[in-house]
C-alpha positions as CSV (number, residue, x, y, z in Angstrom):
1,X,-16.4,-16.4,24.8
2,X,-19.3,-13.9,24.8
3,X,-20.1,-11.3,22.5
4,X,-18.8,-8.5,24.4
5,X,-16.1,-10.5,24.6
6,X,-15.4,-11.0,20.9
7,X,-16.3,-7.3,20.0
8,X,-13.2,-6.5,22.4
9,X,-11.0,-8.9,21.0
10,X,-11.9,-8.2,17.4
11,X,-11.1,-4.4,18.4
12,X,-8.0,-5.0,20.1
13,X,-7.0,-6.9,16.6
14,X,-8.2,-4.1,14.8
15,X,-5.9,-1.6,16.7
16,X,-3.0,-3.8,16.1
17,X,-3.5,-4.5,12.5
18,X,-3.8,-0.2,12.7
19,X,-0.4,-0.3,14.1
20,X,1.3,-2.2,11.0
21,X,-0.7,-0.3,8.4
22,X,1.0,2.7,10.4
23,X,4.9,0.6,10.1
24,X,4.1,-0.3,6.8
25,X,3.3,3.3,5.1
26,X,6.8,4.7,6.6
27,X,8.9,1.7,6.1
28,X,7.5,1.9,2.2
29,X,8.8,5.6,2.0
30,X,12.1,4.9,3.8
31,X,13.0,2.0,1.6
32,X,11.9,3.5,-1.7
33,X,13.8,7.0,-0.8
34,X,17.2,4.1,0.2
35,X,16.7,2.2,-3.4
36,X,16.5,5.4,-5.5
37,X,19.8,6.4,-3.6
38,X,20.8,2.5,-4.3
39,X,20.1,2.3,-7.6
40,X,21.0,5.7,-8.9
41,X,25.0,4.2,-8.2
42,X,23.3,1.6,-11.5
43,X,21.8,4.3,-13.1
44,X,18.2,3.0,-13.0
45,X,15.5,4.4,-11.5
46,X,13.1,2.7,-8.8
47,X,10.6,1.7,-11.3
48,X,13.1,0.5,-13.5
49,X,14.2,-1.8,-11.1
50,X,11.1,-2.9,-9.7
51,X,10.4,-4.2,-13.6
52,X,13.9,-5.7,-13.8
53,X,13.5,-7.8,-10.5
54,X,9.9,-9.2,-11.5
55,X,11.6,-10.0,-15.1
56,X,14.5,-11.8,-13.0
57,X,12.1,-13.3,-10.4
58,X,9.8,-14.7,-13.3
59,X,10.9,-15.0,-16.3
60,X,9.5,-13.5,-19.5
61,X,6.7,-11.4,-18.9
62,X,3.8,-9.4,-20.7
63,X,3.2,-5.2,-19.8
64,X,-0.1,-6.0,-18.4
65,X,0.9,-9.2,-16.3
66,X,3.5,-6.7,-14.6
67,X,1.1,-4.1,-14.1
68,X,-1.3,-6.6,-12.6
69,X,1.3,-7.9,-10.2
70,X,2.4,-4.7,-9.2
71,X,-1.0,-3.1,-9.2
72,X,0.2,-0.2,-11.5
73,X,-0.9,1.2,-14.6
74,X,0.0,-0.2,-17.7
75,X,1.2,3.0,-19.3
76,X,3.9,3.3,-16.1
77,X,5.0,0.0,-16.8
78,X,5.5,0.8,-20.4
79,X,7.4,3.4,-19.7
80,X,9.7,1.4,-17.6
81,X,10.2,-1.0,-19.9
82,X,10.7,1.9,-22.6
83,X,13.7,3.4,-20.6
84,X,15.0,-0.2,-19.7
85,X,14.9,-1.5,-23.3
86,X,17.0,2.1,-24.1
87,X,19.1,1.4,-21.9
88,X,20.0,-2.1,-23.1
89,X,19.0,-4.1,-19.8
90,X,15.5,-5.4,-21.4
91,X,14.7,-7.0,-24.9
92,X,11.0,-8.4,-26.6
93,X,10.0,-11.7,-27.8
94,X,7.9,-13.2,-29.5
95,X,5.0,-14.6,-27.3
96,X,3.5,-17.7,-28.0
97,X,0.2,-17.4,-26.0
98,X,-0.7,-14.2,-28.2
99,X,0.4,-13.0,-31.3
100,X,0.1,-9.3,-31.2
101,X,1.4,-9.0,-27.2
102,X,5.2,-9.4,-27.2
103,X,7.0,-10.7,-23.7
104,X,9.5,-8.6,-22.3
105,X,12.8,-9.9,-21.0
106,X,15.8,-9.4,-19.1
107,X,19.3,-9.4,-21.4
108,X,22.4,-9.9,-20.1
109,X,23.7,-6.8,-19.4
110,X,19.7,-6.2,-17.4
111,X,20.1,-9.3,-15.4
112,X,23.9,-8.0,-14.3
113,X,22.2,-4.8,-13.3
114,X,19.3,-6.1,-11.1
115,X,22.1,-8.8,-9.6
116,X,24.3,-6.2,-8.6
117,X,21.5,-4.2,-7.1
118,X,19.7,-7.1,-5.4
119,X,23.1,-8.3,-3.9
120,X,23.3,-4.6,-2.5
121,X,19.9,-4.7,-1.3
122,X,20.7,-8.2,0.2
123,X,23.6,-7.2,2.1
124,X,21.6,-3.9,4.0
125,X,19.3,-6.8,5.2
126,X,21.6,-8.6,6.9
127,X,22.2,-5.9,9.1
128,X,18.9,-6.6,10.8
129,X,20.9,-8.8,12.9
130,X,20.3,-12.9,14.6
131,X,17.4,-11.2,16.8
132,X,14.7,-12.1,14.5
133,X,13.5,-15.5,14.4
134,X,12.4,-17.8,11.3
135,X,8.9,-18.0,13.1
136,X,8.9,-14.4,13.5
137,X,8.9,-13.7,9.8
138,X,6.8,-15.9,8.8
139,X,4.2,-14.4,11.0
140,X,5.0,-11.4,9.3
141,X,4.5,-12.8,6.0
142,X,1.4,-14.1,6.8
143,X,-0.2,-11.3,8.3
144,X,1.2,-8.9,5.4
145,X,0.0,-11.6,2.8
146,X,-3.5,-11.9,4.9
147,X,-3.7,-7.5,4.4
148,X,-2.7,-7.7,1.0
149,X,-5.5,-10.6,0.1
150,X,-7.8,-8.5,1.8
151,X,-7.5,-5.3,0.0
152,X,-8.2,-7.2,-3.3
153,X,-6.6,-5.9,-7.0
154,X,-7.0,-2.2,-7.3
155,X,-8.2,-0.6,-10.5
156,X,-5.3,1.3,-11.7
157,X,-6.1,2.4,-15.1
């Protein structure tokens, strides 16, 4: 392959790696706007139950290691952990890896809430239909994961 030849292909990738940056910013918006209408039925708000589900998915975490994964700021995380612990669905504990940083995690009643919600979630997936192929979403995984690894962490605080 010549150079020319690469340049166009790298371009052509280029505009189609555009084209999902384009998808993803609307699907974002669409799907944040359907969980807040979701999750209001719970009572919890989106960021509320964007800290539940990383509590459910892994177990006992610090503020900071959520904010990291999530690439938000600590103080919003604190504050969803704040109206989350209120609220019954979250607890602290002592953590063992550092004495003045306490773990956050799920109670009971918090891991009923994200359940229900997740199941809900679940269920509005499904209606995507047979037409979409194991291979299919994997590519999409991989190219998403790939755009994600590339933009790096972000600085939030």
């Amino acid at each position: 392959m010549s150079e020319t030849e690469r340049a166009l292909a790298s371009d052509e990738l280029t505009d189609r790696l555009t084209e999902v940056f384009d998808l993803v910013g609307p699907l974002y918006r669409r799907t944040q706007r359907k969980v807040e209408h979701d999750v209001a039925v719970e009572g919890l708000s989106v960021g509320v139950r964007a800290a539940l589900s990383m509590l459910r998915e892994h177990g006992p975490m610090t503020v900071p290691q959520m904010a990291r994964a999530q690439a938000l700021s600590r103080q919003f995380v604190q504050r969803m952990v704040n109206d989350a612990m209120t609220r019954g669905l979250a607890e602290t504990a002592p953590n063992p890896a550092h004495k003045r940083s306490v773990l956050i995690r799920l109670t009971d009643r918090g891991l009923t809430a994200i359940t229900t919600v997740i199941d809900r979630e679940r269920a509005v997936l499904r209606q995507v239909g047979d037409d979409l192929t194991d291979t299919e979403v994997d590519a999409c995984l991989r190219v998403l994961t790939r755009l994600l690894d590339l933009m790096g962490d972000v600085d939030v605080e």
